[in-house]
N, C-alpha and C positions, 0 to 999 in steps of 0.2 A: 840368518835365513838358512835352509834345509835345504840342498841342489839336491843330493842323493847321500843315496847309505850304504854300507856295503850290503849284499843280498843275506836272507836269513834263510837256511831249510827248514822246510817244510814238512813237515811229519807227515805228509799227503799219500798215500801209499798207492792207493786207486788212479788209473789212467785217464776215466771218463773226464777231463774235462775239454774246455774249451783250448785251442791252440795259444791263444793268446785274449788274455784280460788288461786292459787298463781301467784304473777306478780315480775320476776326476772330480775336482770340487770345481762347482762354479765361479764364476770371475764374479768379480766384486762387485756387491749388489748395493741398492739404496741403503738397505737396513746395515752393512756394516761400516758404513760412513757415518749413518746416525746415530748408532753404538759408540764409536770411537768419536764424535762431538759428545754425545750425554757424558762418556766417562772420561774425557778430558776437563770438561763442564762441573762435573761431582753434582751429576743434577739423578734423579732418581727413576726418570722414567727416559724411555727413550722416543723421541719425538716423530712420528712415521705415521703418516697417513693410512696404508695397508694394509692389511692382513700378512703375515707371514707367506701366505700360499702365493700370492699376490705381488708380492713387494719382487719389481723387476732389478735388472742390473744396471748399475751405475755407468757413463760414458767411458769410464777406467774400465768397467767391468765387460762391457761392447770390443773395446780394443784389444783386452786378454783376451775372451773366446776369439776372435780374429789370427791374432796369434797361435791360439792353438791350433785349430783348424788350418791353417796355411803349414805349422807342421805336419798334420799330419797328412794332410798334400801332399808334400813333398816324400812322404813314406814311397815304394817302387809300390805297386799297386797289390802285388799279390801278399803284402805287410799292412794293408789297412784294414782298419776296423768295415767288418761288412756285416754287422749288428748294434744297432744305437738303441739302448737302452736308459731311462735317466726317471727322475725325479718328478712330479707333475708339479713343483713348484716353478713358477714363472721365470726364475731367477736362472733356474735349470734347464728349463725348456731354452729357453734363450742363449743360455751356450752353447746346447747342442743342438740347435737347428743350424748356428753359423758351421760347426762343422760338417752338419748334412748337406747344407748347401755348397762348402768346398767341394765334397768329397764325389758328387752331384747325386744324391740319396734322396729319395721321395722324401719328408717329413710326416707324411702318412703314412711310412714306413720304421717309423721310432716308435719303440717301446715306452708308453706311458706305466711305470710303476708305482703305486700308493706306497709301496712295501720301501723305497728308497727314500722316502720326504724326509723332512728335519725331524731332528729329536722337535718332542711335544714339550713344552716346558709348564701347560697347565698355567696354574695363578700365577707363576714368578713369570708367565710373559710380560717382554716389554720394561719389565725392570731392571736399571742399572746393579750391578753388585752394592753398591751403596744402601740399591732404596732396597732392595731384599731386607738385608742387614736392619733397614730401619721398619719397613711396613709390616715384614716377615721374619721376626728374630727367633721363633720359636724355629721355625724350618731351618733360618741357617746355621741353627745349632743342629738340629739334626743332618744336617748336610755333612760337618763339619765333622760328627761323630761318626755316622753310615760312610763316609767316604764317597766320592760321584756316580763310581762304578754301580753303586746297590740305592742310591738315593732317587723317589722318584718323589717329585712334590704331587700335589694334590691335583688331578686332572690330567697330570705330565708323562713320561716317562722315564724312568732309568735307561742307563746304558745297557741294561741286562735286555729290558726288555726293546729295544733298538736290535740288540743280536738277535735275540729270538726270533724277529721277522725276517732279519736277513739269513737266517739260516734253510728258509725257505726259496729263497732266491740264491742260492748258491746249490740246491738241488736241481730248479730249472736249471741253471748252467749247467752241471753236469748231464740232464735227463735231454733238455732239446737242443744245446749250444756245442757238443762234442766236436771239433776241428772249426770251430767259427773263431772271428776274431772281435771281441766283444768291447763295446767300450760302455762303461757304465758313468753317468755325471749325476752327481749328488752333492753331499753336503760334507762339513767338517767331519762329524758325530761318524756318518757313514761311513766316509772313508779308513777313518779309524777302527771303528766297527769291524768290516771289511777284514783289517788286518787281521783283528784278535782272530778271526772264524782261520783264515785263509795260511794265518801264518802258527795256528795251535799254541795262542801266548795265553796266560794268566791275566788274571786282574793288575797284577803287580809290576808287568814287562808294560801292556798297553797303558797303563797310566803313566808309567818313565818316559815313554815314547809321548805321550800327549805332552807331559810338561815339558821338554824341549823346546817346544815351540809350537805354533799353532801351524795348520795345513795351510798352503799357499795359495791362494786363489790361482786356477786353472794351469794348478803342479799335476804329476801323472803320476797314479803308483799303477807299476805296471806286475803280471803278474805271467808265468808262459810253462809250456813242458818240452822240453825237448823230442821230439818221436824217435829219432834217430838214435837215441839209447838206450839199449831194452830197463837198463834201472833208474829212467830218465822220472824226474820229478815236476810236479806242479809246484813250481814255486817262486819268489819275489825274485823280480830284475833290479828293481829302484823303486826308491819312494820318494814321497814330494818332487818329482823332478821338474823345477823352472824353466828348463832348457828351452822350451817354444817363447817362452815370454823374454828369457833375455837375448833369443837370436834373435827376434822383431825386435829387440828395444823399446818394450813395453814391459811399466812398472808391475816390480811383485809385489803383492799384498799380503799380508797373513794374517787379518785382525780377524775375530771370534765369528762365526754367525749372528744375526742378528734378526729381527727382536728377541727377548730370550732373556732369561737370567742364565746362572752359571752352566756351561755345558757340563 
């Protein structure tokens, strides 16, 4: 497991953003309990009632966001997020209400974004890597070739095209969130995503950092600019940070998103 990393610069040269960014994955949802039964199983589909958009959090995944949120509680007040932004996936909504509710934040006052949701995975939804491998072997050869970064299956999306949207949400940041303290909840893909935009990495740095290990459920990559130096930069504090989860003494998670083939 990822606590933190040491901080990477940021080729950010521009001051316009936000005082302080964190970018959270939701706490562990129905669908990555059901992902990790199907592929401990070797069975091909993953078994789940819901839709993706749909499929809420797990009782694990209730006591993470609690944890986070009573973190960020505990922040002195002029150090909290006083902008919630997040994912319209259920999974997501539901982390971050527990924090709007700590924080004591209208929920009519959080940002629903389209532009945040899971990667799309198209046909390979719902299938284990197995059943890809068996129902879809023409695609996971081309997966295999294309590499994840540029691979979008039929219906789905690449990684490529996951950044392209978020490069649009990293403008609003800069255009309407300049000195706000922003907390954004989303998904694995996102958060990674995130990185590559924020932290000016290649295809070849964001992929080392994915294989490492997967994102933590309701870990913080935080992101901040100094004001107080005139050649102060936008750029990473920590990544993956579990720290609210194992001050509460609530389990960390790190398994894949789910429904979903390979992310």
């Amino acid at each position: 497991m990822r606590s933190a990393e040491p901080a990477l610069m940021a080729r950010l040269r521009h001051s316009d953003w936000p005082d302080r960014v964190w970018i959270v994955r939701h706490g562990q949802s129905a669908g990555n309990v059901a992902r990790d039964e199907a592929e401990l199983a070797s069975t091909h589909l993953i078994d789940i009632a819901t839709r993706d958009a749909d499929t809420p959090l797990s009782e694990l995944g209730h006591e993470q966001s609690r944890a986070l949120a009573a973190w960020f509680a505990d922040l002195p007040e002029a150090q909290r997020p006083n902008v919630l932004l997040t994912s319209p996936f259920l999974r997501a909504q539901q982390t971050v209400h527990a924090v709007a509710d700590a924080l004591g934040i209208d929920r009519s006052d959080i940002g629903l974004d389209e532009r945040l949701r899971e990667k799309e995975f198209g046909v390979l939804d719902r299938y284990t890597v197995a059943g890809i491998k068996v129902h879809f072997p023409d695609l996971a050869e081309q997966r295999a070739s294309v590499g994840k970064f540029y691979f979008r299956p039929p219906g789905g999306e690449s990684w490529c095209d996951v950044i392209l949207r978020l490069r649009s949400v990293t403008e609003v940041l800069r255009r309407d969130h300049v000195g706000d303290r922003v907390l954004i909840v989303a998904h694995q893909v996102i958060v990674n995503c995130f990185r590559y935009l924020l932290e000016c990495m290649d295809e070849a740095q964001i992929l080392a950092i994915d294989r490492e290990a997967d994102v933590p459920n309701c870990s913080i990559t935080e992101y901040a600019i100094d004001r107080a130096d005139p050649d102060g930069r936008f750029q990473l504090q920590v990544a993956n940070l579990a720290l609210p989860l194992l001050e509460a003494g609530a389990a960390v998670t790190e398994a894949s998103d789910a429904p979903g083939g390979p992310r």
